[in-house]
LOSE-434973 format. One record per residue: residue number from 1; residue in three letters; chain; x negated, y negated, z of N, C-alpha, C in turn. Coordinates in nm, 3 decimals, padded with zeros to 5 digits, m for minus. Atoms other than C-alpha are relative to their C-alpha. Layout:
[NUM, 'ALA', 'A', [X, Y, Z], [X, Y, Z], [X, Y, Z]]
...
END
This chain:
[1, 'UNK', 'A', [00.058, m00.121, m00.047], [m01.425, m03.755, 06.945], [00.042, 00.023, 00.144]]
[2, 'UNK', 'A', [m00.047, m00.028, m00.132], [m01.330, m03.565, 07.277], [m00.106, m00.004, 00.075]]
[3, 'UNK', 'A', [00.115, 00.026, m00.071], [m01.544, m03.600, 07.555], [m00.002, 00.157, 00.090]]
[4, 'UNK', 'A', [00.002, m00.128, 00.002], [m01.615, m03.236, 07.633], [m00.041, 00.027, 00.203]]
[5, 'UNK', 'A', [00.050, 00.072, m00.156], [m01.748, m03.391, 08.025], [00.118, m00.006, 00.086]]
[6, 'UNK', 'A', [m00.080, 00.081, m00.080], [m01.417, m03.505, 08.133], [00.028, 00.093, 00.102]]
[7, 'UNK', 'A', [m00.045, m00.076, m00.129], [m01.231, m03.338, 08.466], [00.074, 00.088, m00.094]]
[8, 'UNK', 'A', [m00.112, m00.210, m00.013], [m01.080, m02.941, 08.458], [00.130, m00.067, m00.001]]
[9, 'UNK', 'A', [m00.144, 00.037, m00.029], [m00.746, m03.133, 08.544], [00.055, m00.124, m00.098]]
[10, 'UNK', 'A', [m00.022, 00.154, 00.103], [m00.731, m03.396, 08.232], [00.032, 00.063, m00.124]]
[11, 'UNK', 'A', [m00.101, m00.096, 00.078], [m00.463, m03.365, 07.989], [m00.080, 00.084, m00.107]]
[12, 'UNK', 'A', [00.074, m00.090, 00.079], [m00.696, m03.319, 07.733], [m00.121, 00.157, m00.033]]
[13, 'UNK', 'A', [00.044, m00.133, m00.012], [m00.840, m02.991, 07.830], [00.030, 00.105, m00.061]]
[14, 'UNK', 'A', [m00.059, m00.114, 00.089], [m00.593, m02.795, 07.617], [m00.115, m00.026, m00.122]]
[15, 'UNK', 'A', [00.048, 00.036, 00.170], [m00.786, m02.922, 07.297], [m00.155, m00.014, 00.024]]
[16, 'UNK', 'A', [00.137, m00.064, m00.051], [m01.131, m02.809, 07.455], [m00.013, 00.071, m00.183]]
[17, 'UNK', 'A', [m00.004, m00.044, 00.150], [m01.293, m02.647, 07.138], [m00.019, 00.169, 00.032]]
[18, 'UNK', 'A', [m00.014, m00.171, m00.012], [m01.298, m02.274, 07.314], [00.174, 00.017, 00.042]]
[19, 'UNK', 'A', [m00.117, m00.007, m00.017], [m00.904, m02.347, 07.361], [00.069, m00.019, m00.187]]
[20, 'UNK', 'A', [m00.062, 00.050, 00.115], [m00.826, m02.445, 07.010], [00.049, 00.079, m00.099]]
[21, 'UNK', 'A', [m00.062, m00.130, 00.065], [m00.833, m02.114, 06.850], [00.143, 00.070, 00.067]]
[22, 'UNK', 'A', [m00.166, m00.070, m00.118], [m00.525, m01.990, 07.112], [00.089, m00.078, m00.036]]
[23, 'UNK', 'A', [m00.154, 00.079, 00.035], [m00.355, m02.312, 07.054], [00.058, 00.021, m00.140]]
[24, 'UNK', 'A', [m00.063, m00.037, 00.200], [m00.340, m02.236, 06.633], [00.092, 00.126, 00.060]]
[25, 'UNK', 'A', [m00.016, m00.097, m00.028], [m00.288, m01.912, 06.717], [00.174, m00.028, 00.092]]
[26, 'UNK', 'A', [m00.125, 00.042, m00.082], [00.008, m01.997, 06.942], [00.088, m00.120, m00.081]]
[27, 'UNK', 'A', [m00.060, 00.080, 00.056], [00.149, m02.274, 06.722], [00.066, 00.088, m00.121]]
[28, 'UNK', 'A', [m00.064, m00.075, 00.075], [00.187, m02.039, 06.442], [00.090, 00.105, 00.032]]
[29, 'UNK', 'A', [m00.113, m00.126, m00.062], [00.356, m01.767, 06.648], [00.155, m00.110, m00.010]]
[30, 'UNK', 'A', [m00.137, 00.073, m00.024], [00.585, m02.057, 06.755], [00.050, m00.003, m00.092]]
[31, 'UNK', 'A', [m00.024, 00.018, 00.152], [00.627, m02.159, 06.375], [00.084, 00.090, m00.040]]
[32, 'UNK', 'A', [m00.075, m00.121, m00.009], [00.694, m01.801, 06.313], [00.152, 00.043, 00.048]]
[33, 'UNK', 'A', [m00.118, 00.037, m00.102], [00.940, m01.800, 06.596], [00.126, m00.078, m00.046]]
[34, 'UNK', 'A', [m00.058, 00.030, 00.035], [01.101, m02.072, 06.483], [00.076, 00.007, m00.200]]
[35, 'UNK', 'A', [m00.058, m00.004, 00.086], [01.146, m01.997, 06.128], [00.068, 00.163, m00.008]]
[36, 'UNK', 'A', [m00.095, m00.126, 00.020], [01.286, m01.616, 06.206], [00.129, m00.037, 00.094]]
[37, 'UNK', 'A', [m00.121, 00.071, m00.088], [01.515, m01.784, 06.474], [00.084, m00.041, m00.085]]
[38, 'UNK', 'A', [m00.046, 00.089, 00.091], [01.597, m02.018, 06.217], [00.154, 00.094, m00.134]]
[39, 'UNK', 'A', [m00.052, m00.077, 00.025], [01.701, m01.772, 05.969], [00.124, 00.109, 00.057]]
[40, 'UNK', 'A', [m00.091, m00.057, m00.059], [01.883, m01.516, 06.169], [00.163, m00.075, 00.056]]
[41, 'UNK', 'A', [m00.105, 00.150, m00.044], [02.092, m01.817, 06.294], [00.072, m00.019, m00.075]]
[42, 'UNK', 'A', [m00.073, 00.035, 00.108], [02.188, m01.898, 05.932], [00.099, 00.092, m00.053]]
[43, 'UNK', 'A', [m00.050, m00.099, 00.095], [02.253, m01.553, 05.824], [00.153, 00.036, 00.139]]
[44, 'UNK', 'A', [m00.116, m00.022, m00.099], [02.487, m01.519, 06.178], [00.142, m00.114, m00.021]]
[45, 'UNK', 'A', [m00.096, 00.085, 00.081], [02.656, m01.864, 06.036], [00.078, 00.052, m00.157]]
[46, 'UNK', 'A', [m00.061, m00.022, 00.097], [02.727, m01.744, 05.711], [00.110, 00.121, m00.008]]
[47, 'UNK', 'A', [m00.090, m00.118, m00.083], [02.858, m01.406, 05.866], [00.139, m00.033, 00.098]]
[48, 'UNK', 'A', [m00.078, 00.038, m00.025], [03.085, m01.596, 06.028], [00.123, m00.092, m00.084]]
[49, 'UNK', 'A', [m00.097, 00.079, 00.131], [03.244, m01.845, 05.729], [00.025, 00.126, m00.070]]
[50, 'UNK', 'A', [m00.036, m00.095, 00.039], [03.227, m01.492, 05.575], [00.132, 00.052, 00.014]]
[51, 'UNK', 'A', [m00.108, m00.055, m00.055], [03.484, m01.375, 05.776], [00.145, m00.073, 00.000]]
[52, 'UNK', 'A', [m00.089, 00.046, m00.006], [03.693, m01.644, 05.810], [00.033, m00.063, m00.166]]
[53, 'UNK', 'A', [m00.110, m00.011, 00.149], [03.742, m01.663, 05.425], [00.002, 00.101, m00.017]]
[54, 'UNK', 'A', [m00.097, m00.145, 00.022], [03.820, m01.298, 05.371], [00.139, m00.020, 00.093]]
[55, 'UNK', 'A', [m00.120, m00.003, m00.039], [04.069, m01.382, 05.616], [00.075, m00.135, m00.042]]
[56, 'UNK', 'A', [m00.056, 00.049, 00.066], [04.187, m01.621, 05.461], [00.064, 00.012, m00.173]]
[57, 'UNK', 'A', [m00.038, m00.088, 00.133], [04.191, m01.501, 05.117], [00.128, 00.070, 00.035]]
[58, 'UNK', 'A', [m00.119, m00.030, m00.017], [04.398, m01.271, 05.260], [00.141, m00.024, 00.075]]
[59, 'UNK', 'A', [m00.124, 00.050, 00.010], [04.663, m01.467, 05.385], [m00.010, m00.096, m00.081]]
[60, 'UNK', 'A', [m00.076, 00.034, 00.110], [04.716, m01.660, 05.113], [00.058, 00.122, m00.144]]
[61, 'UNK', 'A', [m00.038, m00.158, 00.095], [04.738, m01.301, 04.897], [00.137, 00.019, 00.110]]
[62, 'UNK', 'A', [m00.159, m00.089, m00.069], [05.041, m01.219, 05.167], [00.082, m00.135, m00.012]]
[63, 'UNK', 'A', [m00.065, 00.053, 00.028], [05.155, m01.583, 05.108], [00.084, m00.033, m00.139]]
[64, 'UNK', 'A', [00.004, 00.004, 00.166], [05.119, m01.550, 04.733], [00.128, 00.083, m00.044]]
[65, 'UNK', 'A', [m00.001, m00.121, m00.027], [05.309, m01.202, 04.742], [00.148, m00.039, 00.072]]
[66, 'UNK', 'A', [m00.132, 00.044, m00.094], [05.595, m01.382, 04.975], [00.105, m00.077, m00.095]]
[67, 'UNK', 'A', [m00.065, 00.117, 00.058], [05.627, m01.632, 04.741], [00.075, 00.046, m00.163]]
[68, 'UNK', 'A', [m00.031, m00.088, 00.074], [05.640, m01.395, 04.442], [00.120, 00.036, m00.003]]
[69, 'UNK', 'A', [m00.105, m00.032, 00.034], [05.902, m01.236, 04.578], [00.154, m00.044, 00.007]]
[70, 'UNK', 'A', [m00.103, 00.046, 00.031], [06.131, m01.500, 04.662], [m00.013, m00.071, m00.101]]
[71, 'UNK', 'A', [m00.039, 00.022, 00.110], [06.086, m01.619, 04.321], [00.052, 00.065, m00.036]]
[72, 'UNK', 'A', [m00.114, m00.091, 00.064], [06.211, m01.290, 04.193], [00.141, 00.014, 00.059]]
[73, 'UNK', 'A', [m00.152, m00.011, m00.082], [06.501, m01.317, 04.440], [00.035, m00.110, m00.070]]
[74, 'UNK', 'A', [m00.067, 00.063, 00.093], [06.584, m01.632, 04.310], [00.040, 00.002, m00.128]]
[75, 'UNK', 'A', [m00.005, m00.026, 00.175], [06.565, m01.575, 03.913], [00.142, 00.097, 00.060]]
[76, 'UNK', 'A', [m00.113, m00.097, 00.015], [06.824, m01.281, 04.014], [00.130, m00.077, 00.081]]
[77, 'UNK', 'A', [m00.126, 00.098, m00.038], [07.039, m01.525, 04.228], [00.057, m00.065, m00.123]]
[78, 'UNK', 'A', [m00.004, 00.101, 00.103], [07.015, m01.773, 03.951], [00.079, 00.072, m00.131]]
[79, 'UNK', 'A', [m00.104, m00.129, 00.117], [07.100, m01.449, 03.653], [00.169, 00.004, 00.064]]
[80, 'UNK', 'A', [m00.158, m00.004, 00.033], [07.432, m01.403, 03.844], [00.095, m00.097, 00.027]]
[81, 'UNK', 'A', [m00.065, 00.130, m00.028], [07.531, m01.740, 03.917], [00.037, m00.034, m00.174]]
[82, 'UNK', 'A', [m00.009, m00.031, 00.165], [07.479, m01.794, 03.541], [00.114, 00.077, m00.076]]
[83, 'UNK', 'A', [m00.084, m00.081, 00.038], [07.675, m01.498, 03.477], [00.118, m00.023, 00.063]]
[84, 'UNK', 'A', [m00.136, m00.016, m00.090], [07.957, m01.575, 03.723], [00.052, m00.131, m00.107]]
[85, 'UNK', 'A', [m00.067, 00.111, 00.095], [07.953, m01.932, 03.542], [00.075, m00.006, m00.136]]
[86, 'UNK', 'A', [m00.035, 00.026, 00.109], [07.981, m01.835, 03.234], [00.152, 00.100, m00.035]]
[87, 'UNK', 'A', [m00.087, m00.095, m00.033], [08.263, m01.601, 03.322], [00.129, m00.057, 00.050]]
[88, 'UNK', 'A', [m00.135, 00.091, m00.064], [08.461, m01.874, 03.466], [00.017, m00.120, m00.092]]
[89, 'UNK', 'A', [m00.075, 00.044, 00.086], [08.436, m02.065, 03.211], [00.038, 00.034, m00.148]]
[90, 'UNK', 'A', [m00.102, m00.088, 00.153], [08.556, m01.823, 02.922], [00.176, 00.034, 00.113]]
[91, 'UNK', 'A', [m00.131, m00.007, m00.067], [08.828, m01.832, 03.200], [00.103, m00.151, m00.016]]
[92, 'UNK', 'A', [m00.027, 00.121, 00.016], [08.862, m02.176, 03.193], [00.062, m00.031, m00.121]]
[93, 'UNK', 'A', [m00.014, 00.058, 00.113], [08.868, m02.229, 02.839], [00.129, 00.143, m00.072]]
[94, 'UNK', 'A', [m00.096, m00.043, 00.030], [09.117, m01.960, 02.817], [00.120, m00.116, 00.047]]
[95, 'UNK', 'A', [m00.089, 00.121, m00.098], [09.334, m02.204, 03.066], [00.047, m00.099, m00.107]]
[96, 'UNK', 'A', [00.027, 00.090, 00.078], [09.201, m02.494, 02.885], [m00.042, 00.001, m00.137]]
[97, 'UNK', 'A', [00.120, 00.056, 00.115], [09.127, m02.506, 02.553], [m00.082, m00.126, m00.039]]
[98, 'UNK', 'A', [00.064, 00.137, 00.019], [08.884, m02.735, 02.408], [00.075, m00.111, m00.084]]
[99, 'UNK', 'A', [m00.040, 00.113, 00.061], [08.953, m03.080, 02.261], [00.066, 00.018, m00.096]]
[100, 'UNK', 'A', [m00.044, 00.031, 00.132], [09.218, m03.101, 01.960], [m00.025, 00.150, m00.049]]
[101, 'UNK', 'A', [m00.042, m00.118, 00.032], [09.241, m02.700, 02.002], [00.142, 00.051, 00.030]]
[102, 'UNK', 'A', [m00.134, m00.018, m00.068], [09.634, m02.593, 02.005], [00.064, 00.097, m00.041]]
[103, 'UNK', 'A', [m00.021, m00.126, 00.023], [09.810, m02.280, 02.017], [00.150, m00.028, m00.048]]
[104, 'UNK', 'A', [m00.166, 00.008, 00.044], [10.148, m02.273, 01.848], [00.024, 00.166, m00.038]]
[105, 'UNK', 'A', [m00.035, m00.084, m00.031], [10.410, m02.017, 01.887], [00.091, m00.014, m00.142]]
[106, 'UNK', 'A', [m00.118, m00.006, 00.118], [10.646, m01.865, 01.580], [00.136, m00.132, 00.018]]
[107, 'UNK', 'A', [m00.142, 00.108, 00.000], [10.950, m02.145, 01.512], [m00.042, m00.110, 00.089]]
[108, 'UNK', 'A', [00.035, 00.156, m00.083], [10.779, m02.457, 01.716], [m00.088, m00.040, m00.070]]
[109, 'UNK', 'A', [00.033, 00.104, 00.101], [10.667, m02.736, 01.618], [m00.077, m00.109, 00.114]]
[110, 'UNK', 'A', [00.044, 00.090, m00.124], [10.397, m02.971, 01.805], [m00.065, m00.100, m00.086]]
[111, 'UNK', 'A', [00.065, 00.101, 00.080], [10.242, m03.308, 01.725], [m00.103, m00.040, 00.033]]
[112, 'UNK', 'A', [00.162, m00.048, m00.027], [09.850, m03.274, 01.698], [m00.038, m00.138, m00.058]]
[113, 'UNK', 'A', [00.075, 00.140, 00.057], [09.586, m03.522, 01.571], [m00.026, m00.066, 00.012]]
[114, 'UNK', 'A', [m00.012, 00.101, m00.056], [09.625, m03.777, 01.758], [00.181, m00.085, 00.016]]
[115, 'UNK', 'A', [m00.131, 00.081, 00.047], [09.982, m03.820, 01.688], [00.059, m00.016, m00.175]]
[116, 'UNK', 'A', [00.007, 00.005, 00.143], [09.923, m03.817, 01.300], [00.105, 00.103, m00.079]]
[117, 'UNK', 'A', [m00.074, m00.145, 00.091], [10.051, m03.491, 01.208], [00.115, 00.088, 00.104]]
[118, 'UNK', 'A', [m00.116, m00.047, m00.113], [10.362, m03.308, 01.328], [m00.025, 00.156, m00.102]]
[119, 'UNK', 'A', [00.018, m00.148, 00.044], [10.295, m02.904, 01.259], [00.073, 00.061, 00.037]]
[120, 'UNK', 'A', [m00.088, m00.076, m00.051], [10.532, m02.626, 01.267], [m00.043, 00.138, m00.085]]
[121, 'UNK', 'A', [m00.003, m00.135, 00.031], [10.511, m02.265, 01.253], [00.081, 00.048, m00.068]]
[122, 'UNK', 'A', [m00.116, m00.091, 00.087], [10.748, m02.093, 01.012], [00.019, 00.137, 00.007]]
[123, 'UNK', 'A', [m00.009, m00.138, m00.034], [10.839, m01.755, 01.135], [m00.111, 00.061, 00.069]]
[124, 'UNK', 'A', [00.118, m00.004, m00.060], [10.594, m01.525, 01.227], [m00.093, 00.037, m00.131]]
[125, 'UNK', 'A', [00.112, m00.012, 00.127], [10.257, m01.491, 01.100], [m00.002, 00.125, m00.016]]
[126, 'UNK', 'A', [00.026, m00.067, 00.050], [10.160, m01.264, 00.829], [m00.114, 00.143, m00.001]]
[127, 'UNK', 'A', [00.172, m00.103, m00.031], [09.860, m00.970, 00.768], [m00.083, m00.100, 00.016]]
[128, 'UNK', 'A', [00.125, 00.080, 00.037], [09.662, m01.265, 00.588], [00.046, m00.135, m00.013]]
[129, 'UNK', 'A', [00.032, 00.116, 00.002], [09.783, m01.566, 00.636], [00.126, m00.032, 00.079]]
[130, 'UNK', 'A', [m00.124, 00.091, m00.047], [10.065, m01.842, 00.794], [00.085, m00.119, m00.061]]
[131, 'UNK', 'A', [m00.069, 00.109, 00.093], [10.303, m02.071, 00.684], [m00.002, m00.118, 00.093]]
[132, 'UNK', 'A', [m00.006, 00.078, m00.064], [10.265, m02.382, 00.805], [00.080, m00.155, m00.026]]
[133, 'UNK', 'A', [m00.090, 00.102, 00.023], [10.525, m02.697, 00.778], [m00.069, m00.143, 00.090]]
[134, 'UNK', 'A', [00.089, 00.096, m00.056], [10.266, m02.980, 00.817], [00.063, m00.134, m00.111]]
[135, 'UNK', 'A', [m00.060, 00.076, m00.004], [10.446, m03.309, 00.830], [00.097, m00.017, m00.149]]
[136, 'UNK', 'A', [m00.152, m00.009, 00.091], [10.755, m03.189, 00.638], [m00.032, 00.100, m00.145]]
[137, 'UNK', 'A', [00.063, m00.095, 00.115], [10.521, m02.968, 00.309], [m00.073, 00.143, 00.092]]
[138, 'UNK', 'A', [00.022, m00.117, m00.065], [10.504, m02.607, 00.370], [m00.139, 00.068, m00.084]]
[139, 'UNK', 'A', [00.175, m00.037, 00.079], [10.125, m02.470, 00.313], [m00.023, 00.157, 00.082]]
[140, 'UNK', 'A', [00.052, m00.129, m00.039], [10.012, m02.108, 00.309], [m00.139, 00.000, 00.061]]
[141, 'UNK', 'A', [00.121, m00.060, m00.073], [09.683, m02.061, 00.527], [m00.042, 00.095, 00.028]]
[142, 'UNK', 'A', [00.074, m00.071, m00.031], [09.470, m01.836, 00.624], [m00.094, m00.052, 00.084]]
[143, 'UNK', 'A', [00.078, 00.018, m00.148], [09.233, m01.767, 00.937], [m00.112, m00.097, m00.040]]
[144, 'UNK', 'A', [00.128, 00.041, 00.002], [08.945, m01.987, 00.906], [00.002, m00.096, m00.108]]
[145, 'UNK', 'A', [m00.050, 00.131, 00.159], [09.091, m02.216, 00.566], [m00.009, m00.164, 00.111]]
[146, 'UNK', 'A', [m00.065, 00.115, m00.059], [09.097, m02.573, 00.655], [00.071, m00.097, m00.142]]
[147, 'UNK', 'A', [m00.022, 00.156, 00.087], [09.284, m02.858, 00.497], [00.033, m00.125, 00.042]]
[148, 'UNK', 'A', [m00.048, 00.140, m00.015], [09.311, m03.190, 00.424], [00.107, m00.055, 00.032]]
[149, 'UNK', 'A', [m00.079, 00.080, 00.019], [09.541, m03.452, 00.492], [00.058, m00.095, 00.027]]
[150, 'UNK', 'A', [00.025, 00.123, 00.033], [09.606, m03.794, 00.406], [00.146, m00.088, 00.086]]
[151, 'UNK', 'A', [m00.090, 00.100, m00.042], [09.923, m03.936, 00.679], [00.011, m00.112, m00.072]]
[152, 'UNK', 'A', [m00.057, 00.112, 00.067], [09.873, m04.269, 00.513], [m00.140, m00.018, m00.018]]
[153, 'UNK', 'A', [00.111, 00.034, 00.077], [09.580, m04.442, 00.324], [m00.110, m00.015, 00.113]]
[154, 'UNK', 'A', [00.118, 00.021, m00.082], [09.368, m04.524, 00.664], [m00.037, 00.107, 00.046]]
[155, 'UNK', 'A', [00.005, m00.172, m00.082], [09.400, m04.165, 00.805], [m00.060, 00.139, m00.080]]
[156, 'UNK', 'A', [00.063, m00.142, 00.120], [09.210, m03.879, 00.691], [00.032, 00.125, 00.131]]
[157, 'UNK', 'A', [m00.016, m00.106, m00.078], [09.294, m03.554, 00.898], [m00.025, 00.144, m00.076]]
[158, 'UNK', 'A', [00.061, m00.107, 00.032], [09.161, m03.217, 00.904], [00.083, 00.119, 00.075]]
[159, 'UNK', 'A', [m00.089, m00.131, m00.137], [09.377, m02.893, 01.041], [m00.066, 00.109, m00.089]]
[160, 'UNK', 'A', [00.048, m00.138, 00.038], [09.192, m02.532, 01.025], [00.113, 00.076, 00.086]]
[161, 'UNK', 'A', [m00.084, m00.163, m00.029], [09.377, m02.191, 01.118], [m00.144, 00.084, 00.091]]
[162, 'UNK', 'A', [00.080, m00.158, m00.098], [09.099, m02.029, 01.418], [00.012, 00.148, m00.001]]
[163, 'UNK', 'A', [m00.031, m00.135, 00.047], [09.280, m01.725, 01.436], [00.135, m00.008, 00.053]]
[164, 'UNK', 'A', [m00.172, m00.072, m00.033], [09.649, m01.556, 01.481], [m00.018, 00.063, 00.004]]
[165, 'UNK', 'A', [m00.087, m00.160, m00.039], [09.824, m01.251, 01.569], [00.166, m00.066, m00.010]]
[166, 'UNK', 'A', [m00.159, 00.009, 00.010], [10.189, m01.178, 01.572], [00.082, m00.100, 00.104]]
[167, 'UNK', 'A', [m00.091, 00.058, m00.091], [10.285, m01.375, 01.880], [m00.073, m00.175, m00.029]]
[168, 'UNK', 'A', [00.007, 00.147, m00.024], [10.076, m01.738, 01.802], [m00.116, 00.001, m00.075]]
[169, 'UNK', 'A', [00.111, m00.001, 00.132], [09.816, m01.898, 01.567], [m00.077, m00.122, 00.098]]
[170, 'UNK', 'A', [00.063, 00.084, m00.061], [09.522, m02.098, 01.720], [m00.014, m00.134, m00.162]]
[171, 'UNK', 'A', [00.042, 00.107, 00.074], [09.476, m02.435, 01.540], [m00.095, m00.169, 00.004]]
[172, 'UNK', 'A', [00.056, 00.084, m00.046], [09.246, m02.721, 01.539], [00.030, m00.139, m00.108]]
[173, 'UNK', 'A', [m00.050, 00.095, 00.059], [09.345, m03.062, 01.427], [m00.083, m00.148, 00.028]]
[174, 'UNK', 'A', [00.131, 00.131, m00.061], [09.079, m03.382, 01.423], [00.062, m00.127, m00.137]]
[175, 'UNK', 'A', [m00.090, 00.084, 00.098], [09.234, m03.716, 01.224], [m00.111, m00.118, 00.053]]
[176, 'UNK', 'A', [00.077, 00.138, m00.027], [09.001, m04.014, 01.170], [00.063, m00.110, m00.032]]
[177, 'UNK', 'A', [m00.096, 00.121, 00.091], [09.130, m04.366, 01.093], [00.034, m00.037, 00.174]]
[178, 'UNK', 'A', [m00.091, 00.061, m00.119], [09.356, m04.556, 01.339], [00.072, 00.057, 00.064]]
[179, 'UNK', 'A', [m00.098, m00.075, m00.136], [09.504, m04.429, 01.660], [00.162, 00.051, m00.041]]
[180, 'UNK', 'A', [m00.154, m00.055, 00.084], [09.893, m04.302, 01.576], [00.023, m00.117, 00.152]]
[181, 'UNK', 'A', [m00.128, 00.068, m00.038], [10.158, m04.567, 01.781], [00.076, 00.054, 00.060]]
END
């Protein structure tokens, strides 16, 4: 219990019982105080992270957007690189043909296969077909025909007719078995 006697100048004088109503009274204001402080505070924090993600959002939307479009720049680099490649090598493979592909000219004679087979052109070629003098037997062909044939019992070889015209006949020649000597 407080001693209601003590000195005017002793701490406990605030908590007198004709002071006690002022001090509630004043504690709740503070209370008050501090919980609209409180608030406003939060809502000025969040107003602020607010801001700095909209701005952020939007730079990553202008990085997004950057990035976009040097992807589409690339893809179109990439389309004519592609296209240049493939352009150089239908050039190439004009140059070069591929593996055990060989062009023979009217009246010559080359030795394909690996060595197996010795082929010769016989004049020039026809509407629908060529004559061909494959190792010493003369065989009528046509574009796209293939045939057999048997050099010697280990050797199996294969010669097709690709295509001709009047000046040369494409031919492809593949021989399994043992290497030719």
């Amino acid at each position: 219990m407080i001693d209601s006697t003590a000195p005017a100048n002793s701490p406990w004088r605030l908590l007198r019982a004709e002071y006690r109503l002022a001090m509630a009274f004043a504690f709740v204001i503070l209370f008050l105080g501090i919980l609209i402080g409180g608030h406003l505070y939060g809502r000025y924090l969040a107003a602020l992270d607010l801001t700095g993600r909209e701005n952020a959002i939007e730079q990553l939307r202008a990085e997004s957007q950057k990035q976009k479009r040097d992807i589409d720049a690339k893809s179109a680099q990439l389309s004519a690189l592609e296209t240049k490649l493939e352009s150089t090598q239908a050039a190439l493979d004009l140059i070069m043909p591929s593996a055990n592909t060989y062009t023979i000219n009217p009246n010559q004679t080359l030795i394909v296969g690996d060595g197996h087979l010795t082929v010769g052109l016989v004049g020039t070629p026809g509407n629908d077909s060529i004559q061909l003098n494959v190792n010493g037997k003369l065989q009528s062909i046509s574009a796209g025909q293939t045939i057999n044939v048997a050099p010697d019992p280990a050797t199996q070889c294969q010669l097709s007719v690709q295509s001709f015209d009047v000046f040369k006949a494409m031919l492809v020649a593949k021989c399994s078995g043992d290497k030719a000597k």
